[in-house]
C-alpha positions as CSV (number, residue, x, y, z in Angstrom):
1,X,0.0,0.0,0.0
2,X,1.6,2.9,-0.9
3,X,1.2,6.7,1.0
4,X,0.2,10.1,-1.6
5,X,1.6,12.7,0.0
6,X,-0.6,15.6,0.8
7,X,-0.9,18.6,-1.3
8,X,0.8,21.8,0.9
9,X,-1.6,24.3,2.8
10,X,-1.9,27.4,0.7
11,X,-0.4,29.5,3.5
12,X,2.7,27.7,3.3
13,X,3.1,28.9,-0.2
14,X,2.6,32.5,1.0
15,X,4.6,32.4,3.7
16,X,7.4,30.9,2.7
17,X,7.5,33.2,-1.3
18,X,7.3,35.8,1.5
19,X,10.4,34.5,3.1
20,X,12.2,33.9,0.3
21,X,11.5,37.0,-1.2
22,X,12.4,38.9,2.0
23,X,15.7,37.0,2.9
24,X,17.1,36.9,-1.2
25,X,16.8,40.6,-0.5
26,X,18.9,40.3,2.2
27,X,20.9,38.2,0.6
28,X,21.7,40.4,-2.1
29,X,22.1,43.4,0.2
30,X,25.1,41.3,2.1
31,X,26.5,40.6,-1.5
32,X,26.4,44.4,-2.3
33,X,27.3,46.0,0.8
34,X,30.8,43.4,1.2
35,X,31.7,43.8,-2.9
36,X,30.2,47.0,-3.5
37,X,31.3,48.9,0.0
38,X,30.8,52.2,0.6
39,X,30.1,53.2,-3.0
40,X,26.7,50.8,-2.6
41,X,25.9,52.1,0.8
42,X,26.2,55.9,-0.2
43,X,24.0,55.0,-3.4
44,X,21.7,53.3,-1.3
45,X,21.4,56.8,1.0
46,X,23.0,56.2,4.5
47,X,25.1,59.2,5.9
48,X,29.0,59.2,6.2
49,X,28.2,58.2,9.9
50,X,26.3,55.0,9.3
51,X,28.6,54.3,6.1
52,X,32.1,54.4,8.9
53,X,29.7,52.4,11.6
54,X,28.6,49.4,9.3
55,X,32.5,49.2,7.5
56,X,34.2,49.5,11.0
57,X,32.0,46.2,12.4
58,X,33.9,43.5,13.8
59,X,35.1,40.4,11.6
60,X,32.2,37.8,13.0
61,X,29.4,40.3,12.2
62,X,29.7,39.7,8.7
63,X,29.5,35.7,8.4
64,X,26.8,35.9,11.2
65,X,25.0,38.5,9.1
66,X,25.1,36.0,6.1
67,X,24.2,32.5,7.9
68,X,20.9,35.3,9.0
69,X,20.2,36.3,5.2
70,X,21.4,33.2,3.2
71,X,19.9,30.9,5.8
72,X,17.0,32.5,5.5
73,X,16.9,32.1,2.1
74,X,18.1,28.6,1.9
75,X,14.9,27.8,5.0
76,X,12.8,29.6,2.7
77,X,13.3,27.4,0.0
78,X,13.5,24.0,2.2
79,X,10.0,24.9,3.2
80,X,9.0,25.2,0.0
81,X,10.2,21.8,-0.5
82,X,8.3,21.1,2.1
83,X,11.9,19.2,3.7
84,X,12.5,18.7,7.5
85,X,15.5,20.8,7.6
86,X,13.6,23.8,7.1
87,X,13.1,24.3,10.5
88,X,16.6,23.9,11.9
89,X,18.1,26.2,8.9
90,X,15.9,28.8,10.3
91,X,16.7,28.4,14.2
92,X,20.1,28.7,12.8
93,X,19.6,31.5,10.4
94,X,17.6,33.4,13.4
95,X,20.5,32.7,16.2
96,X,23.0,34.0,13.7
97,X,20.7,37.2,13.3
98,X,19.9,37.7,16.8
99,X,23.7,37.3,17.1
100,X,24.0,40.8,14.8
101,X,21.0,42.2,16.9
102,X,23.1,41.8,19.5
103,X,26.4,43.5,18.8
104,X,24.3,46.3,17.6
105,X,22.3,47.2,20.2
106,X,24.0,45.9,23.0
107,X,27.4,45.8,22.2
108,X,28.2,49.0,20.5
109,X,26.4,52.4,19.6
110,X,24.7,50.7,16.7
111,X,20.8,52.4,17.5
112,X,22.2,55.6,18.6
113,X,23.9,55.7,14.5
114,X,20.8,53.8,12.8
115,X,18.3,56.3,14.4
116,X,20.5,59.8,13.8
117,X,19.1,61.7,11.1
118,X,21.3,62.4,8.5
119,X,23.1,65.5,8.7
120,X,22.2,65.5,12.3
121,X,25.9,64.8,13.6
C-alpha cells in the first residue's frame, strides 16, 4: 500500500515566497554592501556616519549576518520543499541574526547611528 503525499496548505506557499523574497533581498544586500562597500551604501542613501559604523564592524558580524540572510533564504526554500531541515536552517539562520542584533544594540552604539538623522551629527 503505498502513502500520496498531501498537497501543501496554501499558507505555506505564502509564507514561505514571502520568506524567500524577504531573505534573497537580504541576501543580495550582504552581497552588495561586502563587494560594493561604501560606494553601494552611499547609493543606497546612509550618511557618512552609518557608512564608517557598518565598515568598522567587527570580523564575525559579517558571516553571522550571512548565515541570518542566506539561511534565511536557503529555509525559505527548504519549506517550500516542504523538507524537515527547514526548520533547523531557520533556528540557525535566526540565532545567527539575533547574534547581529546583539552586537548592535547591545554591544556597541549601533541604535544611537541607525536612528540619527542624516546630517544630524
Amino acid at each position: 500500500m503505498s502513502q500520496t503525499k498531501a498537497g501543501a496548505p496554501w499558507h505555506l506557499w505564502v509564507v514561505g515566497v514571502i520568506a524567500l523574497l524577504w531573505n534573497a533581498y537580504g541576501t543580495y544586500d550582504y552581497y552588495m554592501t561586502t563587494t560594493g562597500g561604501a560606494e553601494y551604501l552611499r547609493a543606497y542613501g546612509l550618511s557618512e556616519e552609518m557608512i564608517a559604523y557598518y565598515t568598522s564592524m567587527p570580523g564575525w558580524t559579517t558571516p553571522a549576518w550571512f548565515i541570518g540572510v542566506g539561511g534565511g533564504a536557503i529555509g525559505a526554500i527548504l519549506l517550500l520543499l516542504r523538507s524537515k531541515w527547514a526548520g533547523p536552517v531557520f533556528i540557525v539562520s535566526f540565532a545567527a541574526y539575533l547574534a547581529t542584533v546583539v552586537y548592535q544594540y547591545g554591544m556597541s552604539n549601533g541604535a544611537a547611528v541607525v536612528e540619527a538623522k542624516p546630517g544630524s551629527s
